[in-house]
C-alpha positions in Angstrom: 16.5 -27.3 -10.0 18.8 -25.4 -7.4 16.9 -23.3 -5.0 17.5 -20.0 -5.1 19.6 -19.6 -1.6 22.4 -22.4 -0.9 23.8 -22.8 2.7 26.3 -20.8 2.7 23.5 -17.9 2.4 21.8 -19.1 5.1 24.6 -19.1 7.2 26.1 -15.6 6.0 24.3 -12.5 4.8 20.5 -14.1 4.7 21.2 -14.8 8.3 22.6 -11.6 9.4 19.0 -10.2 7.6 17.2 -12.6 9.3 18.6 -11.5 12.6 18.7 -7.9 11.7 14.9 -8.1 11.2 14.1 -9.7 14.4 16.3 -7.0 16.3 14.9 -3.9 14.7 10.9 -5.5 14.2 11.0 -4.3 10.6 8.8 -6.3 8.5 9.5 -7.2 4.6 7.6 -7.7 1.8 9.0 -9.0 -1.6 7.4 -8.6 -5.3 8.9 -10.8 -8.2 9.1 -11.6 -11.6 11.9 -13.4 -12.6 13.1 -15.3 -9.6 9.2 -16.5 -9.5 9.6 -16.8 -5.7 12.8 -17.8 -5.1 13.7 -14.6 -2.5 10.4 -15.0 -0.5 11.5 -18.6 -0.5 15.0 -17.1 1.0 13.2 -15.0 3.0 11.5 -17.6 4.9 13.8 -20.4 4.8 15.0 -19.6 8.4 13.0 -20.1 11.8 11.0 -16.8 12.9 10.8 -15.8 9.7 6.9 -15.3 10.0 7.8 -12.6 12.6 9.3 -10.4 9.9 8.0 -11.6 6.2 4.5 -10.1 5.4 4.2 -10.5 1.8 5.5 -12.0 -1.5 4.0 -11.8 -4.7 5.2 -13.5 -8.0 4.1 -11.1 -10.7 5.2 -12.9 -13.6 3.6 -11.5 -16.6 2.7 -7.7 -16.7 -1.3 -7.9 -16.7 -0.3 -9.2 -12.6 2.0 -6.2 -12.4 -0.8 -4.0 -13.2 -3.4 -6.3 -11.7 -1.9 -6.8 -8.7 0.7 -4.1 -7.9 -2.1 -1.2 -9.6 1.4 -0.3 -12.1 -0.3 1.4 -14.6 -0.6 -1.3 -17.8 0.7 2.0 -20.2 4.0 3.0 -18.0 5.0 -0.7 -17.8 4.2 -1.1 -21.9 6.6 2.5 -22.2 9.1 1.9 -19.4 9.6 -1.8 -19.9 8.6 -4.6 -17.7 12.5 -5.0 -17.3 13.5 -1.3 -16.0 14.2 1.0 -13.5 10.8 1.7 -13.8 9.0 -0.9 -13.3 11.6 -2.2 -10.4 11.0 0.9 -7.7 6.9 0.4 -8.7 6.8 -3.2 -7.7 8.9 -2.5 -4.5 6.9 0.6 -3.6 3.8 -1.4 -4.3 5.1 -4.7 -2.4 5.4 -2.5 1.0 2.6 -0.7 0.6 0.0 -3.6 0.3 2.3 -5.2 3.2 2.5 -2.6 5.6 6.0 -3.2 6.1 8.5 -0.9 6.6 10.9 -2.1 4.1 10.6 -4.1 0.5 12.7 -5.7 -2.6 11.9 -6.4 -6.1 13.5 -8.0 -8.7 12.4 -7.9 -13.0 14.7 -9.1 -15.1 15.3 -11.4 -18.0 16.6 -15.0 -17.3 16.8 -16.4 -20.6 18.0 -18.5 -22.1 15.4 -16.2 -24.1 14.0 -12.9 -24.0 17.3 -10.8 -24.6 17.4 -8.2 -26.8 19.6 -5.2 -27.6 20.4 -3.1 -24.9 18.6 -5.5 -22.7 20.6 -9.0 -23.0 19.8 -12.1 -21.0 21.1 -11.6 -17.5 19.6 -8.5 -17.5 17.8 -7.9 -14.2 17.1 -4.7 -11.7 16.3 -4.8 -8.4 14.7 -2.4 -6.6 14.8 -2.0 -1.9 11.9 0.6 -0.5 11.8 2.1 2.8 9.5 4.7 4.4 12.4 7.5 3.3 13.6 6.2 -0.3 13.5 3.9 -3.1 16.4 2.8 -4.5 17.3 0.4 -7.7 20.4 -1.2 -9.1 20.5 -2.6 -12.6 22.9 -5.7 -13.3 23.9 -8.4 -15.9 24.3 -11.3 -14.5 25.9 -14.4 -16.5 25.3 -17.6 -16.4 22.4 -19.7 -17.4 18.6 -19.4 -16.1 19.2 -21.0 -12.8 22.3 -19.0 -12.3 20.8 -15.4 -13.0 18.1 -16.3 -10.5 20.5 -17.4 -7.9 22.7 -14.3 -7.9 19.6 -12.1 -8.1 18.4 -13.0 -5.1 22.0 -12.5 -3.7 21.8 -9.5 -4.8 18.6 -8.5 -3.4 19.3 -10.0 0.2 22.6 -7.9 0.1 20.2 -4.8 -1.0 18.1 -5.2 1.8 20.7 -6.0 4.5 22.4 -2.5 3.2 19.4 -0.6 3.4 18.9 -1.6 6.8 22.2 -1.3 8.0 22.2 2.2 7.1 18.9 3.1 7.8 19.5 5.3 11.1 16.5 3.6 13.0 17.8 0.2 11.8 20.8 -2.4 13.1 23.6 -1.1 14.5 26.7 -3.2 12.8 27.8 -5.9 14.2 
């Protein structure tokens, strides 16, 4: 199976992150479903990366979402395990256990099954929290299994590099 980052990642936006986090001494924290590990696997894959990564969960099913992240079991059974929802809860949950001033999650469905109506395969959101917000984007990504999972953590590494490009205490631009 393809890991979840390739080397042109690690060579272009994962490693303007990387460096972005060193600089500002902001620490991350990631909670998953879907990917099952593969963006604290990105997260890490670079050298120094313990300076800066604090904490990564895989909370697959939603008894470890409620477990682990204390999302209440009745919100995630009426929100969805694959919603706004339940996205902003993990991330809010991920920095808070962490400590760390900025977090990502990512639910979604990977398929080949799962899909329903109005939530297909492909469907995954992805949530980035800071001290001063929580924000979430929903997508549908195609592709097969190993293909959703790839772009999601694209997706989410983008997320978090915007966040703290923007954050007024964060990296400047380069």
């Amino acid at each position: 199976m393809a890991i979840g980052y390739n080397k042109k990642m690690k060579t272009g936006k994962l490693k303007r992150l990387h460096d972005c986090l060193i600089k500002s001494g902001d620490c991350v924290a990631a909670a998953e479903s879907c990917t099952g590990g593969l963006l604290s696997a990105a997260l890490t894959s670079l050298p120094g990366s313990s300076g800066y990564f604090k904490l990564g969960l895989v909370t697959y099913g939603n008894s470890a979402k409620a477990k682990l992240l204390g999302i209440p079991a009745g919100k995630i059974k009426k929100e969805g395990a694959v919603s706004v929802y339940t996205a902003k809860a993990m991330a809010k949950a991920a920095r808070r256990l962490s400590s760390s001033r900025i977090s990502a999650a990512i639910t979604g469905i990977a398929g080949p099954s799962g899909g329903r109506p109005g939530k297909p395969v492909g469907t995954v959101f992805i949530a980035v929290s800071s001290e001063r917000k929580t924000l979430c984007r929903g997508f549908l990504f195609p592709g097969p299994r190993s293909s959703v999972r790839k772009q999601a953590v694209e997706k989410a590494v983008d997320m978090l590099l915007e966040a703290l490009l923007t954050r007024e205490s964060g990296c400047a631009r380069s």
